[in-house]
C-alpha positions as CSV (number, residue, x, y, z in Angstrom):
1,X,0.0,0.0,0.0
2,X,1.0,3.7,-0.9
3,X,-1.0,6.6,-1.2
4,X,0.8,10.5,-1.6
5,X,-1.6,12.8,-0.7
6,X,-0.5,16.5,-1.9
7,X,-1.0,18.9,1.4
8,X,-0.2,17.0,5.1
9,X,-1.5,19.9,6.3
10,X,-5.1,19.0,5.7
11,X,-4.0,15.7,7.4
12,X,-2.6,17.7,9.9
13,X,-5.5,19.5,11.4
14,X,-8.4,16.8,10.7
15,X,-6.3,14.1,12.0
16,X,-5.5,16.7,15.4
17,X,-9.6,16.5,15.9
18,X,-10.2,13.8,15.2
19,X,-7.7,12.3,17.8
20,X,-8.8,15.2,20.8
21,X,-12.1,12.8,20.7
22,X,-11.1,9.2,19.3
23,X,-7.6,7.5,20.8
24,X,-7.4,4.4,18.3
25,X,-9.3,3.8,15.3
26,X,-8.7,1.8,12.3
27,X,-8.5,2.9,8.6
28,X,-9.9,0.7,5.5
29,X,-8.5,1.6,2.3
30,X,-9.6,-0.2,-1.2
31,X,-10.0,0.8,-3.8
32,X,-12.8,3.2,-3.4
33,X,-10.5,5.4,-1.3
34,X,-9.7,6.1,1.9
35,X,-12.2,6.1,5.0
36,X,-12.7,6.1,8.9
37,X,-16.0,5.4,11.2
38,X,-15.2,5.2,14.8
39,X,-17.6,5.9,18.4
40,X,-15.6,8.0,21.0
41,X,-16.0,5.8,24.1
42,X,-18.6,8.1,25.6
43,X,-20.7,7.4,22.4
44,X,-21.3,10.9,22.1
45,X,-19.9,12.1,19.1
46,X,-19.8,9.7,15.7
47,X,-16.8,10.9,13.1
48,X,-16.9,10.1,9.7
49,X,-13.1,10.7,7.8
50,X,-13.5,9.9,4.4
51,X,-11.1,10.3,0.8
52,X,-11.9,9.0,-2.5
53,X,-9.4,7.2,-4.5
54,X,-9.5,9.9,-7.1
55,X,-8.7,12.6,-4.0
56,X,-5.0,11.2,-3.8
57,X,-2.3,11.9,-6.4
58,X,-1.2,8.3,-6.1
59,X,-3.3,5.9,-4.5
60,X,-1.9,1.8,-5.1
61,X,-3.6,-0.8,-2.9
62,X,-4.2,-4.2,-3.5
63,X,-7.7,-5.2,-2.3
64,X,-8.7,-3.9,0.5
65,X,-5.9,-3.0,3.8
66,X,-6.8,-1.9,7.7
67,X,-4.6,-0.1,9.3
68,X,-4.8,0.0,13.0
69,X,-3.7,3.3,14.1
70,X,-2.7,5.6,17.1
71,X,-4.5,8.8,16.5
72,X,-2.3,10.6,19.4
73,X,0.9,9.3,17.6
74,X,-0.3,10.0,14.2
75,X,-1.4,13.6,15.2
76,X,2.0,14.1,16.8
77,X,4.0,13.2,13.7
78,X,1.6,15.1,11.5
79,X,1.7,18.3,13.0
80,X,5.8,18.4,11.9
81,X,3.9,19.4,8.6
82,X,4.3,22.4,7.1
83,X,3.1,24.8,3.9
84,X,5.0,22.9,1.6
85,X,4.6,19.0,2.5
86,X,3.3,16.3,1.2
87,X,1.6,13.2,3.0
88,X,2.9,9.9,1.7
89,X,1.1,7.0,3.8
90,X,2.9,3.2,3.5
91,X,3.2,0.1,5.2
92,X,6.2,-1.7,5.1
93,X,6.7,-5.4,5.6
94,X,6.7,-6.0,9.1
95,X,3.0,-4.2,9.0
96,X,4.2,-1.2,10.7
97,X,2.4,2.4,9.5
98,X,4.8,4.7,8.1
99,X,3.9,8.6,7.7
100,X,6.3,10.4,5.5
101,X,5.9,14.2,5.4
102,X,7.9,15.0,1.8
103,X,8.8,18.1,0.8
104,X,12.2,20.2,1.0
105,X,13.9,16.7,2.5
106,X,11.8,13.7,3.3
107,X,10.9,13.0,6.5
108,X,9.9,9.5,7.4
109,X,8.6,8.6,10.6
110,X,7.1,4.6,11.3
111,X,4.8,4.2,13.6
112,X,4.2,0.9,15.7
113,X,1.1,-1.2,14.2
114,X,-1.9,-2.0,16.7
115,X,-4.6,-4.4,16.5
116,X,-7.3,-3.7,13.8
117,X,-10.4,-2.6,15.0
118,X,-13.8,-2.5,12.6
119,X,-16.3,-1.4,14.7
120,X,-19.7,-2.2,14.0
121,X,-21.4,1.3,13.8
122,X,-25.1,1.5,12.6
123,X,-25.8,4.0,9.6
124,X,-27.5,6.7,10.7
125,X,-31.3,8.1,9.9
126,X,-31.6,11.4,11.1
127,X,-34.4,13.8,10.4
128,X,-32.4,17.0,10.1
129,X,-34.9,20.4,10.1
130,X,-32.5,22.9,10.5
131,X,-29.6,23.9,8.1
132,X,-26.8,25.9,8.4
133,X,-23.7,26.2,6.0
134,X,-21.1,28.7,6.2
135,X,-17.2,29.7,5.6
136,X,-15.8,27.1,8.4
137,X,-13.8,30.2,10.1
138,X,-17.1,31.0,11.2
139,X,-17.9,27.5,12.9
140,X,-14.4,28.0,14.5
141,X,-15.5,31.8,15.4
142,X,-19.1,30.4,17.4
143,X,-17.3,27.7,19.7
144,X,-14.3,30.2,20.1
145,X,-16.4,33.0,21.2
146,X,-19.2,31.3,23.6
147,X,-16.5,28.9,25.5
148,X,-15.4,32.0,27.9
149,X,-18.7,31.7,29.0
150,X,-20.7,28.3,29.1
151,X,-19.8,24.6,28.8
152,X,-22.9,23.9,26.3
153,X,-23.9,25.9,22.8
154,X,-27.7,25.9,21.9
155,X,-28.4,26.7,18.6
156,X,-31.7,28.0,17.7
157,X,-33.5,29.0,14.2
158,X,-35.4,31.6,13.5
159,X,-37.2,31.1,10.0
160,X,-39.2,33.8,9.7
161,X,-36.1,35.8,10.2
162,X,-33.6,33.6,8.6
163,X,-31.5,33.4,11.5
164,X,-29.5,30.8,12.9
165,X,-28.9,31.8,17.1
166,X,-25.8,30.1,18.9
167,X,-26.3,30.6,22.6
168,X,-24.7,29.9,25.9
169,X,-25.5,31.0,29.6
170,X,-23.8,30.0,33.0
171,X,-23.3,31.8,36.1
172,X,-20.6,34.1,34.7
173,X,-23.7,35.4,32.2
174,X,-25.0,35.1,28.7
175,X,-23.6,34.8,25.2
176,X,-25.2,35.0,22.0
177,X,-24.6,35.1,18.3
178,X,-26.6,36.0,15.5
179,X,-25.8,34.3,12.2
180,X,-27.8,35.2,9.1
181,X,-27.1,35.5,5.3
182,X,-28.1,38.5,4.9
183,X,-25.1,39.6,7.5
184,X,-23.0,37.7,5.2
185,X,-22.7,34.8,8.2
186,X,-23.8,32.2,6.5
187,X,-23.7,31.1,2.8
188,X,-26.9,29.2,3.5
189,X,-30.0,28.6,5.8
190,X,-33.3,26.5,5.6
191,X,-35.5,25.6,8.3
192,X,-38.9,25.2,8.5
193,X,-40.1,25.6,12.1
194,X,-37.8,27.0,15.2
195,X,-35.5,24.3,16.4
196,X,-33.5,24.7,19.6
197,X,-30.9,22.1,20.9
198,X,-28.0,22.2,23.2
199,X,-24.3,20.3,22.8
200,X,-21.2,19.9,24.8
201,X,-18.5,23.2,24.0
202,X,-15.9,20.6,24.8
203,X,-16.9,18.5,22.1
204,X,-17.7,21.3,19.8
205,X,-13.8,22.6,20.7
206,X,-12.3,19.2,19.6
207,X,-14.3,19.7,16.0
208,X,-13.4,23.1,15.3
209,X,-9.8,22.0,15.3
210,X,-10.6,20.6,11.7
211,X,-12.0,24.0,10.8
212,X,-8.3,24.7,9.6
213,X,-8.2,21.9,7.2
214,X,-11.8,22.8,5.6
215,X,-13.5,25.4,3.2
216,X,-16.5,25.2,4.5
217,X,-18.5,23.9,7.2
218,X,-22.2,22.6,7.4
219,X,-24.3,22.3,10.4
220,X,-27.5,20.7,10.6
221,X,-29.9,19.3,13.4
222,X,-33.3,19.9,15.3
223,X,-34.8,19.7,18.3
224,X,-33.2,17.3,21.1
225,X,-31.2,15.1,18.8
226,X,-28.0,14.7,17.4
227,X,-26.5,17.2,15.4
228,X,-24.3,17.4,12.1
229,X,-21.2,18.5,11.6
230,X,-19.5,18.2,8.1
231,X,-16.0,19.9,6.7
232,X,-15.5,20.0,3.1
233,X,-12.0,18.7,2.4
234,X,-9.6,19.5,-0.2
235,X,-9.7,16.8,-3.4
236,X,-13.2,15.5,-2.3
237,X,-12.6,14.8,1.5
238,X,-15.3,15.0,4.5
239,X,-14.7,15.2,7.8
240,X,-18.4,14.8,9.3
241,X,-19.1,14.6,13.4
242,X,-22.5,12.9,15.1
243,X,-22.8,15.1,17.8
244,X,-25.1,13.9,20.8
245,X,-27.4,16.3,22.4
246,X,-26.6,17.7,25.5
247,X,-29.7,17.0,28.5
248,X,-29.7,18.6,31.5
């Protein structure tokens, strides 16, 4: 197996989020591409890494490989990346992962293999009514600005004003946002009926790491159940979170 994949960088910061929620996970590559599914052990937040064949500049498998990974260890290495890198992702014979960040010199770092873990998660039907998609900056701005004050965001819709609301309150006071296309916020909004729900900050945190990899960001959800989080990757990636609502 060998894939070179052109900027580590957008390894670099969904790989950093990803591993702030998930500690070990297992990759399956064939020849469809690239892709991740793992539960944090809370069972709180479901992520969803995923990169086409086509997304990779060279991308030789044969049938399909897992690769049992350390998300801490592969964060650490990864985050040696800079502008100029590429990714080039290997496995030599004794099955150990190698990470080679290429660019000016080549820097090759193998990391120890670990036991291959498919978990068996259930695909997801979700009613979303709710939709929010914006620059992912902004996603990054929301958690960034309510976590001086509370530990969980609620987001609420407006539709007759076509407004999406990100709130938090605790006992040092209230925050509040006000997101809205016409204000240039958002690139796009739909909902049909107000929908309020609430979701940890920490969690929300972890997932705005990845905001640094992405374009844009898409939220979507409705009243008292999980929420959606995608990132649109460079060369076709998605970086998409299951968030859990938070109860009281």
């Amino acid at each position: 197996m060998r894939l070179v994949f052109s900027d580590a960088r957008v390894w670099k910061y969904a790989i950093a989020s990803i591993s702030n929620i998930i500690e070990e996970a297992s990759f399956i590559i064939n020849s469809e591409g690239l892709k991740l599914r793992s539960l944090d052990p809370s069972k709180v937040v479901l992520v969803d890494y995923t990169i086409p064949h086509t997304g990779f500049e060279e991308f030789e498998v044969d049938g399909e490989v897992i690769v049992g990974v350390n998300l801490s260890d592969l964060s650490r290495v990864l985050k040696r990346s800079t502008k100029s890198d590429r990714l080039e992702l290997s496995i030599v014979d004794s099955g150990r992962f190698v990470v080679a960040l290429v660019g000016r010199g080549v820097r090759r770092f193998t990391l120890p293999s670990i036991q291959p873990s498919i978990e068996q998660v259930p695909e997801l039907s979700i009613q979303f009514k709710a939709r929010a998609r914006m620059v992912s900056a902004v996603f990054r701005d929301i958690v960034s600005e309510l976590e001086v004050i509370g530990d969980a965001v609620e987001f609420i819709t407006k539709p007759s004003e076509r407004k999406l609301i990100a709130r938090t309150t605790s006992d040092l006071g209230e925050a509040e946002l006000e997101l809205s296309e016409e204000r240039g916020m958002l690139l796009e909004f739909s909902a049909d009926s107000e929908e309020r729900s609430s979701y940890s900050i920490d969690y929300l945190s972890n997932i705005a790491v990845a905001s640094q990899a992405a374009d844009e960001a898409l939220l979507e959800y409705a009243t008292a159940i999980p929420c959606r989080i995608e990132f649109t990757l460079p060369e076709g990636g998605r970086l998409t979170f299951y968030v859990a609502p938070r109860t009281e």
